[in-house]
ZAMARGU-4260 file (C-alpha; in steps of 0.2 Angstrom, whole numbers, plus 5000, padded with zeros to 4 digits):
<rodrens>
0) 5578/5539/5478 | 5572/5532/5495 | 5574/5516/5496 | 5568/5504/5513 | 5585/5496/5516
5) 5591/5479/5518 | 5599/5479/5537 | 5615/5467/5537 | 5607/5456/5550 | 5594/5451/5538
10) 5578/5457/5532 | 5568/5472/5539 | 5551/5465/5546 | 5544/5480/5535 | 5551/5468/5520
15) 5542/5454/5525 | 5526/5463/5529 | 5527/5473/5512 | 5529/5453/5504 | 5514/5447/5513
20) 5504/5462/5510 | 5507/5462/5492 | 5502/5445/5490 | 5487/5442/5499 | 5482/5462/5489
25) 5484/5453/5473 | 5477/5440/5474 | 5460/5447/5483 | 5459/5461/5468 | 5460/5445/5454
30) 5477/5451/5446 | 5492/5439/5440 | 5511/5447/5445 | 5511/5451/5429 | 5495/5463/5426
35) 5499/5473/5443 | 5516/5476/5436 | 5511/5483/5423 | 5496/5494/5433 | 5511/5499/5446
40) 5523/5504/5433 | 5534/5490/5438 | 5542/5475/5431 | 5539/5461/5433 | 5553/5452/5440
45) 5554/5466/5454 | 5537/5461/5457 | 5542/5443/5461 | 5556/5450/5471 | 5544/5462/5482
50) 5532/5448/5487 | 5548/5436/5489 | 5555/5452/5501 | 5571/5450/5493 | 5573/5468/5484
55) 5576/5484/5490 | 5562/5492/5485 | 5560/5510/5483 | 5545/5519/5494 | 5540/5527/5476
60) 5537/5508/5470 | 5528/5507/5485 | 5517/5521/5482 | 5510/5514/5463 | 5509/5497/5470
65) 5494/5504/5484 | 5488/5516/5471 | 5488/5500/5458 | 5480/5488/5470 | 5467/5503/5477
70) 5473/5503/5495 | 5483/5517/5505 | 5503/5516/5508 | 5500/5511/5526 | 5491/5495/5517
75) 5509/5488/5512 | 5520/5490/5527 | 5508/5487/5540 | 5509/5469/5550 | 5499/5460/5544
80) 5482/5455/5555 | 5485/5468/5568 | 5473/5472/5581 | 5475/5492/5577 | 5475/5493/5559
85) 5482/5510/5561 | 5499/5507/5570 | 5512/5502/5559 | 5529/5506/5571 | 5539/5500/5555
90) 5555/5508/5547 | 5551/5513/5531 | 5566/5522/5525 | 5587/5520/5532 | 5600/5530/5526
95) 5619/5526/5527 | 5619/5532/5546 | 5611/5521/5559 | 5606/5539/5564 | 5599/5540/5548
100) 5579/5533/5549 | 5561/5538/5545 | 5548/5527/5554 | 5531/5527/5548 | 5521/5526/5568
105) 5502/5525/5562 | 5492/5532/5545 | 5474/5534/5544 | 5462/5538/5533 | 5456/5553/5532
110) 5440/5560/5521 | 5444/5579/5522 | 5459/5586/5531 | 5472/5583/5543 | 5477/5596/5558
115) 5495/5594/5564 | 5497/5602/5582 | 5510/5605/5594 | 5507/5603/5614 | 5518/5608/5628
120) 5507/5607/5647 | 5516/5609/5662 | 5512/5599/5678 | 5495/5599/5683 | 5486/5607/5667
125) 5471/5599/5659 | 5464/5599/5643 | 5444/5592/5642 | 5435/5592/5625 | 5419/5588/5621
130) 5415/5571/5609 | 5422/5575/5590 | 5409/5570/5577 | 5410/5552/5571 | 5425/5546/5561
135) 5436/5559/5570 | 5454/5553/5575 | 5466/5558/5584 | 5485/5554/5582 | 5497/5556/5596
140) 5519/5555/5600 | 5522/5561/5617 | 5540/5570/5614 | 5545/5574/5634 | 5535/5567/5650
145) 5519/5558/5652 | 5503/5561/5642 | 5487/5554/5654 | 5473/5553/5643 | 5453/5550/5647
150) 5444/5546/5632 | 5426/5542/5639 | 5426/5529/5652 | 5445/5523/5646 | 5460/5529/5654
155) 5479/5527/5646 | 5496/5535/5648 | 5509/5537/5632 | 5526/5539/5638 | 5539/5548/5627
160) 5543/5540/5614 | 5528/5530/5611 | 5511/5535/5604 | 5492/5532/5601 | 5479/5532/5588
165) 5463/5532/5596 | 5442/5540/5588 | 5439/5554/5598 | 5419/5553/5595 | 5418/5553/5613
170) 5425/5567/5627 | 5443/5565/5632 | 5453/5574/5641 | 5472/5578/5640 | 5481/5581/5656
175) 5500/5582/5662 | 5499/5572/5678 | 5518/5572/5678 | 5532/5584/5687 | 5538/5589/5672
180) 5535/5599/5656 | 5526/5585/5642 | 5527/5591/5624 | 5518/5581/5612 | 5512/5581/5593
185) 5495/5578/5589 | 5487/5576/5574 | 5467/5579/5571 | 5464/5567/5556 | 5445/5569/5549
</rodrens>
């Protein structure tokens, strides 16, 4: 089972976000510990321990608690009171490598499907779209390079390594302003 692992530093942050998260869920739905353990499939006493963040909880457990309390995954992990609702940047899951890691970058809701894509540009190339229709999101880790985006009047660069969630309801443009090759995965989310 995958679990998100105590690190022998101390608690994950993702811990402490999951505590807080489950908390201040509960009590906004109305529900005592004890009535969301039992609509999560969980006992009690790990209950306590999950908003305590002193368990190692299992990403399964994780899944009935959002589908309990009526929210999405990302709901759990996420810092709390973020400005971007969608980036998360949490490890979610550790396994006995330090090589070993999942880490959950961003999630958003999406009402009908999801297209995962994979970019390479060389230098110079240019990719221009018109607007998406409202509610359309794009989802982006640049691999290799630099990732120059123009989304409407805006203007940002992801480096590898990092990404970006941004709407695309309005044009962008994707260009490779760098002198070498930039790979990147994007994901259409609508």
């Amino acid at each position: 089972m995958s679990n998100i692992l105590h690190s022998p530093d101390g608690r994950p942050d993702v811990l402490v976000h999951v505590a807080t998260n489950v908390r201040r869920l509960r009590a906004a739905a109305g529900l005592s510990q004890a009535a969301l353990a039992e609509a999560a499939g969980v006992s009690r006493r790990m209950l306590v321990n999950i908003e305590k963040g002193d368990v190692n909880v299992s990403l399964n457990t994780l899944d009935r608690l959002a589908e309990a309390l009526g929210v999405a995954f990302y709901a759990l992990v996420a810092p709390p009171e973020t400005p971007d609702a969608a980036r998360i940047d949490e490890v979610a899951w550790a396994g006995a490598s330090t090589d070993s890691q999942a880490r959950l970058l961003a999630s958003k809701t999406a009402r009908e499907q999801v297209e995962l894509w994979s970019w390479s540009m060389a230098p110079g190339e240019v990719y221009a779209s018109d607007a998406d229709p409202a509610g359309w999101a794009n989802m982006i880790v640049v691999l290799a390079g630099e990732l120059t985006v123009t989304l409407g009047d805006d203007r940002f660069v992801i480096a590898a390594g990092d990404f970006r969630v941004f709407p695309s309801d309005r044009p962008h443009r994707y260009a490779n302003e760098g002198d070498m090759l930039l790979r990147f995965v994007r994901n259409v989310v609508y």
